[in-house]
matplotlib code that plots the C-alpha trace (Angstrom):
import matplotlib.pyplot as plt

x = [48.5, 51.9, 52.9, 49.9, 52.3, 50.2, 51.8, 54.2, 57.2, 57.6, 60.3, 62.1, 62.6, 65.4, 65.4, 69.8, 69.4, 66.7, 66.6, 63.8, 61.7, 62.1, 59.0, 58.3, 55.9, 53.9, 50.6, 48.1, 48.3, 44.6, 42.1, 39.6, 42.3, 45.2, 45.8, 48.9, 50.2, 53.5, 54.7, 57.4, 60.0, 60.1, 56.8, 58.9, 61.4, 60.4, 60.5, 64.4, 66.2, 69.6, 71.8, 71.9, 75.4, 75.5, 77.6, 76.3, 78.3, 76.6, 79.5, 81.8, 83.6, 82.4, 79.1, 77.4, 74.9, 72.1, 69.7, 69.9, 68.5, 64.7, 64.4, 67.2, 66.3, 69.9, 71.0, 74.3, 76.9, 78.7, 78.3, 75.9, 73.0, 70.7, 71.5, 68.4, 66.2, 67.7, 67.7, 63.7, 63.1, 64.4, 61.6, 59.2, 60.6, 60.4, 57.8, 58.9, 58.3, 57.1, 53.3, 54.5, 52.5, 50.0, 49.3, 45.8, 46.9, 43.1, 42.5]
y = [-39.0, -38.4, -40.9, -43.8, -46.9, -47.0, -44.5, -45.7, -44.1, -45.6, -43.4, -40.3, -38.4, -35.7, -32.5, -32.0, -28.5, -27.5, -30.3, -28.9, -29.7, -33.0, -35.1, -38.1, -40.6, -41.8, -44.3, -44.5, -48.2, -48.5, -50.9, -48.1, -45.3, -46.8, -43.9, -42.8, -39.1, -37.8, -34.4, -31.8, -32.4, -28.9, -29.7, -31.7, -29.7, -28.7, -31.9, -32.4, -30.3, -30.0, -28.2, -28.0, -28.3, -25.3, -27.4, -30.3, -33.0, -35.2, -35.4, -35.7, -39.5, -40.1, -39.5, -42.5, -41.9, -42.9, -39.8, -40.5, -43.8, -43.6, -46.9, -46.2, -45.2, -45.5, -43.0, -40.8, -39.4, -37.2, -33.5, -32.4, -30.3, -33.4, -35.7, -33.7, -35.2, -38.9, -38.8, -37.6, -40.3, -42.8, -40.8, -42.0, -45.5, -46.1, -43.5, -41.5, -38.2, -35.7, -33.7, -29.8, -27.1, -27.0, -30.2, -32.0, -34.6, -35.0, -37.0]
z = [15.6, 15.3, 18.2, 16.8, 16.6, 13.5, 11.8, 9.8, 8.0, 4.5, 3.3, 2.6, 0.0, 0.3, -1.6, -1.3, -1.9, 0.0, 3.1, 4.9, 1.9, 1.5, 2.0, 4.7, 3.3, 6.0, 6.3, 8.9, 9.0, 10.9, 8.6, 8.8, 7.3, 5.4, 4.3, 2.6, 2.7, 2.0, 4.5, 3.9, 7.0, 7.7, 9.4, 12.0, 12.8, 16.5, 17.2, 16.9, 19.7, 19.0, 16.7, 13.4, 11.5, 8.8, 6.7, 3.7, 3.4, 1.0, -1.6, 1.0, 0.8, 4.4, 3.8, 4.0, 1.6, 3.3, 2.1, -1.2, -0.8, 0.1, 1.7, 4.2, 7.8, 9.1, 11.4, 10.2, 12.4, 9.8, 10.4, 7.9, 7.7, 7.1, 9.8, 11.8, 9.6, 10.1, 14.0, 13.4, 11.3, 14.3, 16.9, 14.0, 13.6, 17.4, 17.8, 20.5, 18.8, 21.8, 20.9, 20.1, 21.4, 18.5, 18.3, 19.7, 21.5, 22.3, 19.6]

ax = plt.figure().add_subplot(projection="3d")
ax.plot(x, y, z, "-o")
ax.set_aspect("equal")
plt.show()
């Protein structure tokens, strides 16, 4: 499911102290489903495959901001320990997210 161009990311939700449980609302935007679910991006980690800064930057003045707004789906180039979480947001925007080992990709 998790490349179905009907998937759809609606938003994001960060959690600035604890990143990796933040929450991705997603909907299955198929008029049989339309259903609406919301998923800790912890779960998507794997799919991101480069490094991850050890450093937060969100009060930093060249922090765009863009994680504290739940609409936003920019992409960030400051060094911070939630830009991860941004670039996987673009695989699910242009849904090029790769199947990890546990996934069916059967169905």
């Amino acid at each position: 499911m998790i490349r179905d161009p009907l998937l759809i990311l609606n938003g994001y939700q960060a959690h600035l102290t604890r990143p990796g449980t933040g929450l991705f609302t997603l909907t299955h935007n198929r008029p049989d489903c339309n259903t609406t679910i919301s998923v800790q991006v912890n779960n998507f980690r794997s799919y991101y495959s480069g490094t991850i800064p050890t450093i937060r930057n969100i009060d930093n003045p060249s922090c765009p901001g863009y994680c504290k707004d739940p609409n936003n789906f920019h992409t960030c180039s400051i060094d911070c320990d939630l830009r991860w979480i941004r670039d996987v947001m673009q695989m699910f925007k242009q849904h090029t997210l790769l199947p990890t080992y546990s996934e069916d990709v059967s169905k």
